[in-house]
KOLDOKOL-761318 format. One record per residue: residue number from 1; residue in three letters; z, y, x of N, C-alpha, C in turn. Coordinates in steps of 0.02 Angstrom, whole numbers, plus 50000, padded with zeros to 5 digits. Atoms other than C-alpha are relative to their C-alpha. Example, Ala and Ser with C-alpha at 12.3 -4.5 7.8 and 13.67 -1.06 7.14 Angstrom:
2
- num|residuo|n.up|n.north|n.east|ca.up|ca.north|ca.east|c.up|c.north|c.east
- 1|ALA|50000|49941|50045|50390|49775|50615|50000|50060|50045
- 2|SER|49997|49941|49958|50357|49947|50684|50037|50055|49961
//
This chain:
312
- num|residuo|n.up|n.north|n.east|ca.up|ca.north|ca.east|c.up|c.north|c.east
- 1|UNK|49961|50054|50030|48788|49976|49908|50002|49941|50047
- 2|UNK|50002|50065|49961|48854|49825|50004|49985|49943|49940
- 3|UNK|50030|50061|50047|48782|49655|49945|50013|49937|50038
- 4|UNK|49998|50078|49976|48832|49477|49983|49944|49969|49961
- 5|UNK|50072|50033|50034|48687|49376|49943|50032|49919|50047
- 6|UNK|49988|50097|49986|48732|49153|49950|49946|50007|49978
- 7|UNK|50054|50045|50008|48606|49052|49978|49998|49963|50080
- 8|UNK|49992|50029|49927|48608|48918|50088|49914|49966|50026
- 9|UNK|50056|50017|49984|48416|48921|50103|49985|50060|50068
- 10|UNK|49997|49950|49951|48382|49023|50282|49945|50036|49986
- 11|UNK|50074|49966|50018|48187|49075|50219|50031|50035|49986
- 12|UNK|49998|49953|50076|48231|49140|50043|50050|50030|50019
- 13|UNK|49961|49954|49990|48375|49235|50121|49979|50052|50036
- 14|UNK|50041|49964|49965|48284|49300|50255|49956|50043|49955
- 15|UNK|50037|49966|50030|48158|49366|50115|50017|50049|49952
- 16|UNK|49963|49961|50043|48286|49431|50005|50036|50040|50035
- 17|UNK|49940|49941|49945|48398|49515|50134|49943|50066|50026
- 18|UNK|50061|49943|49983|48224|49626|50182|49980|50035|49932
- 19|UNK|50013|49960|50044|48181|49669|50018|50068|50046|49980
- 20|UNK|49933|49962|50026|48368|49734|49964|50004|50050|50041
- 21|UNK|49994|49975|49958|48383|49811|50118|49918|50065|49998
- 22|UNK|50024|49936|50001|48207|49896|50108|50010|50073|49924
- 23|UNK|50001|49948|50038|48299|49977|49950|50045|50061|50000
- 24|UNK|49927|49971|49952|48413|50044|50066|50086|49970|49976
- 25|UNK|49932|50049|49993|48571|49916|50043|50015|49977|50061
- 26|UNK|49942|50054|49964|48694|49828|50153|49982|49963|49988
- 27|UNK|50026|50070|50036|48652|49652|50140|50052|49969|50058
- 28|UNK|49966|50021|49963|48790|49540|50211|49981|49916|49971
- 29|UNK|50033|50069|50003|48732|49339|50210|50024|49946|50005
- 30|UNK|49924|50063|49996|48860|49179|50172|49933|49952|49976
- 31|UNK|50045|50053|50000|48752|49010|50185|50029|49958|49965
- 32|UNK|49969|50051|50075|48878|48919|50065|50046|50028|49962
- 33|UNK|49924|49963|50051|49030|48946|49954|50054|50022|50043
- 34|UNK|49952|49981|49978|49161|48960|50070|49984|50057|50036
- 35|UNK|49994|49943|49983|49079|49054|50165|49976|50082|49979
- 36|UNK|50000|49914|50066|49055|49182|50025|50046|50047|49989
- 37|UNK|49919|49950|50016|49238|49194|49985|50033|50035|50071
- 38|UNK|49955|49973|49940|49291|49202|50148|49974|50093|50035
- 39|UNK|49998|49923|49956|49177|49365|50193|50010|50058|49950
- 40|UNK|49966|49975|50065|49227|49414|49999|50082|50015|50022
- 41|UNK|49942|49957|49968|49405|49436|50066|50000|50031|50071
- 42|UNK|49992|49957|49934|49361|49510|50237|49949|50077|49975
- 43|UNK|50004|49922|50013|49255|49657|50162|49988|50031|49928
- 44|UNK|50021|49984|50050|49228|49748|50020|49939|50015|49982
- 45|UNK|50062|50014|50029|49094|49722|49924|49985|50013|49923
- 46|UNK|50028|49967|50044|48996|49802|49801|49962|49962|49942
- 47|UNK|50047|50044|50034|48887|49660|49721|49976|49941|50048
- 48|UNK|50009|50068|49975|48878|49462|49748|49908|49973|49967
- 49|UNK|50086|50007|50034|48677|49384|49716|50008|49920|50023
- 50|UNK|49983|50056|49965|48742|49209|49715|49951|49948|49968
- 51|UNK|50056|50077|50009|48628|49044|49739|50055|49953|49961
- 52|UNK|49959|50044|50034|48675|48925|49613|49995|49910|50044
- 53|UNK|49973|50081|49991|48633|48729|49683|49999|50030|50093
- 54|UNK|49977|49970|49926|48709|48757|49872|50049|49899|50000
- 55|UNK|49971|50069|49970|48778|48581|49967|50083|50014|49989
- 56|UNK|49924|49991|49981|48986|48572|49951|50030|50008|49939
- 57|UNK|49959|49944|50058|49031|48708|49834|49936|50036|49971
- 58|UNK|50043|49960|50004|48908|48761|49732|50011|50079|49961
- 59|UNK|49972|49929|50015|48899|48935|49646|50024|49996|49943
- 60|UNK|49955|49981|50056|48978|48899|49486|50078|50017|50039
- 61|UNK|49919|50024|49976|49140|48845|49579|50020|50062|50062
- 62|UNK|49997|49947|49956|49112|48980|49707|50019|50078|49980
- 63|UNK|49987|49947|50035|49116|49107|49591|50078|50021|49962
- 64|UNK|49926|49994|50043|49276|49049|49485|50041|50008|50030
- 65|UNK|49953|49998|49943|49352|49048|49669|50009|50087|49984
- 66|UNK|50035|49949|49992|49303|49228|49693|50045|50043|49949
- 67|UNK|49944|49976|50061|49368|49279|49497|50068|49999|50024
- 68|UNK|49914|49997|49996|49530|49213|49539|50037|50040|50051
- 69|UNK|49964|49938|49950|49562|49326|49702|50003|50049|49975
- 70|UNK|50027|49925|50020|49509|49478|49610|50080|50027|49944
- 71|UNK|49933|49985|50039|49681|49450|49499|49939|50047|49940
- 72|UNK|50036|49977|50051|49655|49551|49331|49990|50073|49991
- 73|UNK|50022|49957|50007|49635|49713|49381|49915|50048|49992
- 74|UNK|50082|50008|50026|49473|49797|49280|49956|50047|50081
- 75|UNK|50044|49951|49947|49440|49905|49452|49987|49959|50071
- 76|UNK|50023|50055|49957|49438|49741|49549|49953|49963|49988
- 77|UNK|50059|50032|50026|49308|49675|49469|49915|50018|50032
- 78|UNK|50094|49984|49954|49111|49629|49567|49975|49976|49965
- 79|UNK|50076|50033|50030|48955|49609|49484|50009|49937|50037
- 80|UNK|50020|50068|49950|48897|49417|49519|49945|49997|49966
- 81|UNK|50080|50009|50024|48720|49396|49484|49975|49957|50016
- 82|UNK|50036|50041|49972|48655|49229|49501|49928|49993|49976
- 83|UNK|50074|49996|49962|48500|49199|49590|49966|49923|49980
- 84|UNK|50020|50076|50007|48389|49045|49529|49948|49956|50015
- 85|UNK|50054|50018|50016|48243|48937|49528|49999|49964|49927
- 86|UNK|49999|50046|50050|48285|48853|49380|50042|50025|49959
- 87|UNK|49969|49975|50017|48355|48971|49262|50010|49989|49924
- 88|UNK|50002|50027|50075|48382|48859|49096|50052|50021|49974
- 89|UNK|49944|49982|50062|48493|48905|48939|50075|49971|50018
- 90|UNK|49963|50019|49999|48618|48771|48990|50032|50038|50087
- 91|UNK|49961|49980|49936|48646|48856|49185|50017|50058|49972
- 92|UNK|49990|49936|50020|48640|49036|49104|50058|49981|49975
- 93|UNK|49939|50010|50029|48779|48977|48996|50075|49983|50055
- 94|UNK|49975|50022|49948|48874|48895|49129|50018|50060|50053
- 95|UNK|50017|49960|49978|48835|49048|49231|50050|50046|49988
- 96|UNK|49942|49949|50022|48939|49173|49115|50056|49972|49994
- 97|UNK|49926|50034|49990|49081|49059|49094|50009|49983|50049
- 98|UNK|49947|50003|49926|49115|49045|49274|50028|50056|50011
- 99|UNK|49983|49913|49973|49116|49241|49303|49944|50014|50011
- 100|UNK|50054|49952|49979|48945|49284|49316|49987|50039|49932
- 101|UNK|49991|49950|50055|48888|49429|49241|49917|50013|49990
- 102|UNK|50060|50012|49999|48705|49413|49255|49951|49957|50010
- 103|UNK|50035|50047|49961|48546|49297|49299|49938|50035|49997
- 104|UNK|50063|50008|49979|48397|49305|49397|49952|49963|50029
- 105|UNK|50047|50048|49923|48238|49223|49479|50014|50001|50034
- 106|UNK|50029|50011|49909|48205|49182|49658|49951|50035|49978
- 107|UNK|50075|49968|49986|48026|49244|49597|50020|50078|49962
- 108|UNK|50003|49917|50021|48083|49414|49525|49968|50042|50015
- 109|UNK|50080|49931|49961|47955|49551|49526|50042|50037|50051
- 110|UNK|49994|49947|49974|47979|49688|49650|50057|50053|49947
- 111|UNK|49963|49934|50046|48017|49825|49515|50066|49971|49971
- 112|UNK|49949|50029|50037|48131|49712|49426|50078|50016|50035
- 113|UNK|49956|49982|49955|48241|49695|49569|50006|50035|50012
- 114|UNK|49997|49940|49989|48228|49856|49615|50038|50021|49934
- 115|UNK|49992|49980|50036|48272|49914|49438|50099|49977|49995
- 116|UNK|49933|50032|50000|48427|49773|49439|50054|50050|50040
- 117|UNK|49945|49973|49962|48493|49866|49591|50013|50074|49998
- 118|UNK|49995|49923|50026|48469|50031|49515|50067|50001|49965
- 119|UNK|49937|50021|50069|48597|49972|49369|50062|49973|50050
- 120|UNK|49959|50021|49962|48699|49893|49497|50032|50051|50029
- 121|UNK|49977|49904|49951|48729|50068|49616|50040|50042|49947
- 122|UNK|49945|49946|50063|48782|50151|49448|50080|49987|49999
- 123|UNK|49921|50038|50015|48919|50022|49424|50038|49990|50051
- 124|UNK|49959|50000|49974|48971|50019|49585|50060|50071|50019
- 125|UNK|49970|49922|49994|49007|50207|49596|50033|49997|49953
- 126|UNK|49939|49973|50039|49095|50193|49441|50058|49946|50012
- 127|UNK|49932|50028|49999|49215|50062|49500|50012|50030|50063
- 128|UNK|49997|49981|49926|49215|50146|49675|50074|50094|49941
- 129|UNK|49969|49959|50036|49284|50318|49544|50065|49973|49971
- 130|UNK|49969|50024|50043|49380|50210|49455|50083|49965|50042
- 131|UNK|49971|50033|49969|49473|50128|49582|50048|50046|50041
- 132|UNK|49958|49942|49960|49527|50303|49677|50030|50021|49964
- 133|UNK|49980|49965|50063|49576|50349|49512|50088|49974|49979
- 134|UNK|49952|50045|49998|49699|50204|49505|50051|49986|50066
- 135|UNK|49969|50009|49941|49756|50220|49671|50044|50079|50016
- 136|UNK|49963|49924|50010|49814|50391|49638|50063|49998|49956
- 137|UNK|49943|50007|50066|49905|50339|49477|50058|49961|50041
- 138|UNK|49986|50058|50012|49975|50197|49558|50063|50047|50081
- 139|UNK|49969|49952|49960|50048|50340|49701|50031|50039|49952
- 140|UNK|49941|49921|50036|50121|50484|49585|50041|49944|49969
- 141|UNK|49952|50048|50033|50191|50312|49492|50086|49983|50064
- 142|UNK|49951|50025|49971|50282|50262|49656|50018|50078|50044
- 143|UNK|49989|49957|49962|50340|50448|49714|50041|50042|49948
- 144|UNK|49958|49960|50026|50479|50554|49679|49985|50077|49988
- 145|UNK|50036|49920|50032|50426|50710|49565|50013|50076|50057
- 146|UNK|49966|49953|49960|50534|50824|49662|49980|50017|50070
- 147|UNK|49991|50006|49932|50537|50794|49862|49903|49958|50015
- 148|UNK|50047|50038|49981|50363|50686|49864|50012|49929|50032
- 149|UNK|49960|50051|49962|50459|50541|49961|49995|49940|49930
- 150|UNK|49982|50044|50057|50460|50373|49882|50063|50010|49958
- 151|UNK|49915|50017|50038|50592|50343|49725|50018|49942|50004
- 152|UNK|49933|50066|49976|50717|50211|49723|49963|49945|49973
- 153|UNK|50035|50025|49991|50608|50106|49636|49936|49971|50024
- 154|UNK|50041|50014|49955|50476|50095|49749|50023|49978|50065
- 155|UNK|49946|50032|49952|50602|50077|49876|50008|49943|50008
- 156|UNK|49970|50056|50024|50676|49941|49809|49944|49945|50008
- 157|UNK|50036|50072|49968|50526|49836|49806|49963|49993|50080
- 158|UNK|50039|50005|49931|50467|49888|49982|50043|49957|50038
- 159|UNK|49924|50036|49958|50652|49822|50025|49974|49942|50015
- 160|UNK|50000|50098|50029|50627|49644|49967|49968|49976|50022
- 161|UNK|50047|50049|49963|50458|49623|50038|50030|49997|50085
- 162|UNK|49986|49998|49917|50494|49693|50220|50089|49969|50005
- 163|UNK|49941|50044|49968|50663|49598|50213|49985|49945|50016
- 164|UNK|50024|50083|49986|50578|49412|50186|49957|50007|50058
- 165|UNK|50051|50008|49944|50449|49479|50329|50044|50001|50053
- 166|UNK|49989|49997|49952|50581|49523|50447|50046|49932|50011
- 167|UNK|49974|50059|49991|50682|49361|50391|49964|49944|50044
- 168|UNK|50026|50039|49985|50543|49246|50438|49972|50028|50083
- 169|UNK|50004|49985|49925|50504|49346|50594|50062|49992|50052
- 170|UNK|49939|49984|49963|50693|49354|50658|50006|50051|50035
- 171|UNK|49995|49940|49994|50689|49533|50672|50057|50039|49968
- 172|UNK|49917|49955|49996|50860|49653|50655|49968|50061|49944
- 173|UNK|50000|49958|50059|50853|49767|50489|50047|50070|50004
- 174|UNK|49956|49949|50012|50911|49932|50479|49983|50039|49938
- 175|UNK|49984|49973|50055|50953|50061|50362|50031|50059|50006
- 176|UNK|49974|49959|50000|50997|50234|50337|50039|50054|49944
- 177|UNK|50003|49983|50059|51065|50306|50198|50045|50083|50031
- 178|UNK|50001|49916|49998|51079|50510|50187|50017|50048|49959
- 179|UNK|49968|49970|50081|51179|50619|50070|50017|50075|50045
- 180|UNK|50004|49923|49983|51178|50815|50073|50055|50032|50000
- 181|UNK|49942|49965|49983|51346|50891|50121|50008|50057|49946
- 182|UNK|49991|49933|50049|51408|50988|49993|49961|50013|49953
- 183|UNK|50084|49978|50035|51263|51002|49870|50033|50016|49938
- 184|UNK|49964|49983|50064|51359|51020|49707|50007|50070|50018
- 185|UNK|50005|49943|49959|51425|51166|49824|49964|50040|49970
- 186|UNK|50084|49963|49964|51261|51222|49856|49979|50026|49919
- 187|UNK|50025|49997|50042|51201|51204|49677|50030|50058|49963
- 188|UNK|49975|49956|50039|51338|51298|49611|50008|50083|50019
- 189|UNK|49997|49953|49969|51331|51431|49712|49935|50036|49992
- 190|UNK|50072|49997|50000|51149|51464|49719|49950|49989|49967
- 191|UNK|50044|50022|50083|51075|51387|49558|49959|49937|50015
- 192|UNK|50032|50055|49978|50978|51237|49540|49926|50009|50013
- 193|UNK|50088|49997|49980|50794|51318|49561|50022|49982|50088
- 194|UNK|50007|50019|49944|50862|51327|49741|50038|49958|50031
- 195|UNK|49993|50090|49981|50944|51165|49752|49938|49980|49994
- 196|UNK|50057|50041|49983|50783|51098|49724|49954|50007|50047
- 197|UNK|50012|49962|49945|50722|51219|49862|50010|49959|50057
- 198|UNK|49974|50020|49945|50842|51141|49969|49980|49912|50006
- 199|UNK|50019|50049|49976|50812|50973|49947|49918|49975|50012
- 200|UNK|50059|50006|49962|50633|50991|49967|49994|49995|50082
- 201|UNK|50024|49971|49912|50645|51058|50138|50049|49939|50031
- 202|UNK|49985|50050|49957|50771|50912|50179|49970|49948|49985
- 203|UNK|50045|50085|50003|50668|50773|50121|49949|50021|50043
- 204|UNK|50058|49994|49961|50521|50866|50214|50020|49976|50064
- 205|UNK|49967|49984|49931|50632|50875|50374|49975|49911|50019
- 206|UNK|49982|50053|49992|50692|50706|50356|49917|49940|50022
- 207|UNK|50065|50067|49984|50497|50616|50321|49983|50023|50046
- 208|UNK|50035|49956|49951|50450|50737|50466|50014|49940|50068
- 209|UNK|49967|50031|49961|50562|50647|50576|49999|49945|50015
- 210|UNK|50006|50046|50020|50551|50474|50507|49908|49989|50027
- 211|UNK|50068|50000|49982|50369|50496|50542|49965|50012|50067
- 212|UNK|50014|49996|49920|50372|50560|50722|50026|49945|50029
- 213|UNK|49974|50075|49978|50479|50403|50752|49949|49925|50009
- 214|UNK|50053|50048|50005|50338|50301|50697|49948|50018|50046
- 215|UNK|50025|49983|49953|50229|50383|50794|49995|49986|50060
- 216|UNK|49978|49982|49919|50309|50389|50954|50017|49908|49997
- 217|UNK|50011|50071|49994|50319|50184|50908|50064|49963|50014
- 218|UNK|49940|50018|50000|50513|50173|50910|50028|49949|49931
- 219|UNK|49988|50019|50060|50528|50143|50720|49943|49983|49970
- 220|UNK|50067|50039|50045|50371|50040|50665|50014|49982|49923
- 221|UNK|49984|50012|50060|50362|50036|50478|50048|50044|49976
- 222|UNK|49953|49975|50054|50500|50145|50432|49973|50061|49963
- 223|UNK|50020|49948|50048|50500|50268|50283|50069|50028|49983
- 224|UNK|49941|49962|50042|50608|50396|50182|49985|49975|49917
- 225|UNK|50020|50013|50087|50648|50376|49992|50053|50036|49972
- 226|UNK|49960|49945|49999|50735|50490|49901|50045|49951|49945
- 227|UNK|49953|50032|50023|50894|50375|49840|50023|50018|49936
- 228|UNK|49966|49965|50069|50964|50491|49699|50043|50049|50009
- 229|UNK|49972|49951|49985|51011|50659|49667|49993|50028|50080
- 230|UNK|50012|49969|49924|51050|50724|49851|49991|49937|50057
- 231|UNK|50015|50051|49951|51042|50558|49927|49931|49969|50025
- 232|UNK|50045|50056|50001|50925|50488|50011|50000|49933|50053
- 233|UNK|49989|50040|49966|50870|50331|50118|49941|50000|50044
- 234|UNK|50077|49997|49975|50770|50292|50264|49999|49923|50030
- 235|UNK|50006|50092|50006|50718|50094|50289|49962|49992|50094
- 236|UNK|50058|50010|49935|50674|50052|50485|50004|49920|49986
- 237|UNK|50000|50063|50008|50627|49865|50444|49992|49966|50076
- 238|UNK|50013|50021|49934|50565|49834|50626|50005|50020|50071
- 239|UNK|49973|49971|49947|50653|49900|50769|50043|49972|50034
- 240|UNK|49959|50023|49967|50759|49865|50905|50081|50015|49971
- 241|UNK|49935|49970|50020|50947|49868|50874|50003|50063|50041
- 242|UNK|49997|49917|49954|50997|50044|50937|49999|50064|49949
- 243|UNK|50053|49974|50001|50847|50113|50875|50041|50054|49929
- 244|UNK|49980|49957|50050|50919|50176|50702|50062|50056|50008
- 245|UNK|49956|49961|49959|51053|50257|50784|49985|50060|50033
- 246|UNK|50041|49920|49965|50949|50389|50882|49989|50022|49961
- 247|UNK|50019|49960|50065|50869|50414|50720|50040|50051|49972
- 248|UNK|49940|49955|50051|51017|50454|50629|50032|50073|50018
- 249|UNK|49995|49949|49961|51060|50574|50767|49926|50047|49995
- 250|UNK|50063|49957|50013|50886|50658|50759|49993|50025|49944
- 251|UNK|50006|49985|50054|50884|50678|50578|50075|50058|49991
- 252|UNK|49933|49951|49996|51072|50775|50594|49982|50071|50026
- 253|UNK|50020|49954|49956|51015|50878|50720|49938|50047|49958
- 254|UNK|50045|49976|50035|50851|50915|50624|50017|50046|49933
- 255|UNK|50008|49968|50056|50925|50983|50473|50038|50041|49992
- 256|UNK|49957|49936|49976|51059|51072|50547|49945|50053|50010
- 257|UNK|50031|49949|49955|50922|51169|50636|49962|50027|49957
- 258|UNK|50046|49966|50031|50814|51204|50486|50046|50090|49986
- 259|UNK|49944|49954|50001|50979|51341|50454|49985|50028|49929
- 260|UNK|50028|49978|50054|50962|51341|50277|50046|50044|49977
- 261|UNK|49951|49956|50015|51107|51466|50228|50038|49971|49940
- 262|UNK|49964|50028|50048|51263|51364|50137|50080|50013|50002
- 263|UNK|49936|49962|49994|51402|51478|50126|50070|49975|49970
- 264|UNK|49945|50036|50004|51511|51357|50047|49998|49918|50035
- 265|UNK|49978|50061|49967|51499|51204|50167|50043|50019|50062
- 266|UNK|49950|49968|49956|51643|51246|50267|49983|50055|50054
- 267|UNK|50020|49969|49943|51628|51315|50424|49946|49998|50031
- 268|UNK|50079|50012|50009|51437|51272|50432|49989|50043|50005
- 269|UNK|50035|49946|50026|51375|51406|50343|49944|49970|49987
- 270|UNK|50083|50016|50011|51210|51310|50332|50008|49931|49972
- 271|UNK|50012|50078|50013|51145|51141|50254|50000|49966|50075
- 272|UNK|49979|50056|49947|51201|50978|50332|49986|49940|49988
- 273|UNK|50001|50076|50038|51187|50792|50299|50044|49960|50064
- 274|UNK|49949|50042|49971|51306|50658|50337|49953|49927|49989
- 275|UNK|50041|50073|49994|51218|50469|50373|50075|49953|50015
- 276|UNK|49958|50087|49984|51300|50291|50365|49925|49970|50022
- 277|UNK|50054|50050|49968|51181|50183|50466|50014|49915|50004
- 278|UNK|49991|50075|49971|51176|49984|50486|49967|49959|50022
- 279|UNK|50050|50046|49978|51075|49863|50555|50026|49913|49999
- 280|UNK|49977|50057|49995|51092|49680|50523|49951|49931|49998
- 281|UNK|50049|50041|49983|51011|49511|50559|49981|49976|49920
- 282|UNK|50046|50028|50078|50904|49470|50370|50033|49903|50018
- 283|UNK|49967|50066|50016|50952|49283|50422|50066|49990|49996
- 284|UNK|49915|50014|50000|51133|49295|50449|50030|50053|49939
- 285|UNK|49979|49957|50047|51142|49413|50289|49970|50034|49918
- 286|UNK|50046|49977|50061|51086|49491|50130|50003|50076|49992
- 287|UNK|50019|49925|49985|51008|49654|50103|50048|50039|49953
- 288|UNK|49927|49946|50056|51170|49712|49962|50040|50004|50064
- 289|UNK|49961|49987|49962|51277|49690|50113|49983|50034|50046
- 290|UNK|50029|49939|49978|51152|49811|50205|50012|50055|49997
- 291|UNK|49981|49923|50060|51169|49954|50077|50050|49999|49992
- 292|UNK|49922|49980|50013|51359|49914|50055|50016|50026|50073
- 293|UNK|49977|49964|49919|51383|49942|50245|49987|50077|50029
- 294|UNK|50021|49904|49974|51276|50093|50271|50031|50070|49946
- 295|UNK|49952|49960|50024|51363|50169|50119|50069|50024|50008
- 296|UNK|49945|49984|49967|51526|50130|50203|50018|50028|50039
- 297|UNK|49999|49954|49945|51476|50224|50340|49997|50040|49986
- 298|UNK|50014|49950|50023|51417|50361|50260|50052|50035|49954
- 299|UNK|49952|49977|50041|51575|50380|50171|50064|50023|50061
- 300|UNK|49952|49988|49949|51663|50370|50328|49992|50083|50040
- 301|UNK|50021|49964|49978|51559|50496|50389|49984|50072|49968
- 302|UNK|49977|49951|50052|51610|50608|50240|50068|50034|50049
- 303|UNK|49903|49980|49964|51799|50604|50303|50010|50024|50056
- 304|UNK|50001|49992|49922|51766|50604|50478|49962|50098|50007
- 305|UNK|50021|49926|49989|51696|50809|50451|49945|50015|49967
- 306|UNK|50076|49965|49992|51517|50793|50407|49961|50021|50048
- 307|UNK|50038|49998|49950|51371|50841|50475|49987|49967|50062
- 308|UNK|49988|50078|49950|51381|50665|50579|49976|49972|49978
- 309|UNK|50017|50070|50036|51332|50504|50573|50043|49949|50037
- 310|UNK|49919|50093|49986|51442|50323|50586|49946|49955|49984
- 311|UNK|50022|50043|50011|51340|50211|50624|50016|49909|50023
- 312|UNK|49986|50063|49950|51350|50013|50675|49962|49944|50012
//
C-alpha cells in the first residue's frame, strides 16, 4: 500500500515512515499541506495519515483541498486518517467534517497501527477492484458493440476536447470520414450475419492502420470511430497538413487488399471504401464545417467511381 503521511515535524516523520514501512508499505512524506496535495495529484495513493496543527495550511483545510480533487466518484475516494497529539471531541468532530475518515495518536501502540493498516490494505484492494471494474464499464460504455471502435458518442466528445487543444495550440485539424461502397449491396446479397462480418474486418483494417500511423509518429493522437451503420470516421487532431491525405490513401489501399468477395460492387468484385478527407485551421473555423467538408468529399468521392478518396 502507498501512504502519504503530513507532518511537518522531521523526527515524528522520520519515526513513523520506519515503522509503516517496517510493515512493508510505501511511505511517501509532504512536510505541509500543499505539499500533500501536490504529491496527492502526482501519484496515486492508497492512504493519507495527515498531521493536523502544520504552519500555513493546516490538515483540516488540507484535507477539504484533497476531497475536492477526488470529484464524486465512490472509486476515487482515499482513506484520511488523522494523526494527533491532541485528539479531543471537538478536533475528532472537525476531523470528519472536513473528509477524514478516521483518528489517531502520535503515541499509538505498535499493534494498533499495525492492525489500522491491516483494515486499511483491505480497503485499498477493494477500491483498487473497484476502480478496474469502473474503468471497464466506463470502456464497453464508450465502444461500439459491433466493430469494437469508438461510437459516435464517444467520438463526439473526444472531438470537442482535442478541437479546443488544437485551437489553443494553433495546430491544423483533420478528419476522415469512411463509408463502405455498396453495403446495402453487400447486405442484400449476402445477409446481414455477414455484413456484420464485413464490417468487422473493415473497422479492424481501418484501426489497424490508424494505429500504425500513430506509431510510425505521422498521426499523433488519431483514432477510428465507427460513425453509423457502414460509416465510419477517423479524427487525426495533430498532424501536419498532408498528413491525412496519405492516410486516406493507405486506408483505400488496405481494404481493397483484404479482398473480401463483393460481387455486386461493380467491377470490384471485392469490398471497397470511399473517404472525404479535410483538414482545417480550429481558429479560422468550426468543427460542423469540418464534418460538412469531409462529407462533401466523400460524396464526391461516391460519383467520382469509388474506391477513392477526395481529399483537401
Amino acid at each position: 500500500m502507498k501512504i502519504l503521511l503530513v507532518d511537518d515535524s522531521r523526527a515524528i516523520a522520520m519515526v513513523m515512515c520506519a515503522r509503516l514501512e517496517s510493515f512493508g508499505h510505501e511511505v511517501r512524506h509532504a512536510a505541509n499541506g500543499q505539499a500533500a496535495i501536490d504529491l496527492f495529484q502526482a501519484e496515486a495513493i492508497d492512504l493519507i495519515l495527515m498531521d493536523i496543527e502544520m504552519p500555513g495550511m493546516n490538515g483540516f483545510e488540507a484535507t477539504t483541498r484533497i476531497r475536492a480533487l477526488e470529484g464524486h466518484e465512490p472509486w476515487a475516494w482515499t482513506p484520511i486518517i488523522f494523526v494527533t497529539a491532541t485528539d479531543t471531541d471537538s478536533n475528532l468532530v472537525t476531523a470528519i467534517e472536513a473528509g477524514g475518515d478516521d483518528f489517531i495518536s502520535k503515541t499509538v501502540s505498535e499493534a494498533v497501527l499495525q492492525a489500522k493498516m491491516k483494515a486499511m490494505s483491505r480497503i485499498a484492494a477493494l477500491r483498487s477492484r473497484l476502480s478496474q471494474a469502473n474503468r471497464k464499464l466506463q470502456d464497453q460504455a464508450n465502444r461500439d458493440g459491433l466493430t469494437g471502435l469508438l461510437n459516435r458518442r464517444a467520438m463526439d466528445l473526444q472531438v470537442d476536447t482535442l478541437w479546443e487543444q488544437a485551437a489553443r495550440a494553433g495546430r491544423p485539424f483533420s478528419l476522415l470520414m469512411v463509408d463502405v461502397d455498396n453495403f446495402k449491396r453487400y447486405n442484400d446479397h449476402y445477409g446481414h450475419l455477414a455484413g456484420d462480418e464485413c464490417l468487422r474486418a473493415v473497422a479492424n483494417c481501418i484501426d489497424h492502420c490508424v494505429q500504425h500511423a500513430h506509431d510510425d509518429r505521422t498521426a499523433l493522437g488519431a483514432f477510428a470511430a465507427r460513425y453509423g451503420g457502414e460509416e465510419f470516421a477517423v479524427v487525426v487532431p495533430d498532424a501536419a497538413p498532408g498528413v491525412h491525405a496519405g492516410l486516406a490513401s493507405s486506408l483505400v489501399e488496405a481494404v481493397h487488399a483484404l479482398r473480401i468477395p463483393h460481387e455486386k460492387n461493380g467491377d470490384f468484385g471485392v469490398v471497397t471504401i470511399s473517404i472525404g478527407g479535410a483538414c482545417i485551421d480550429p481558429t479560422a473555423g468550426h468543427v460542423k464545417e469540418l464534418f460538412r467538408q469531409a462529407d462533401d468529399l466523400l460524396y464526391k468521392a461516391k460519383e467520382s467511381g469509388r474506391n477513392r478518396a477526395e481529399v483537401c
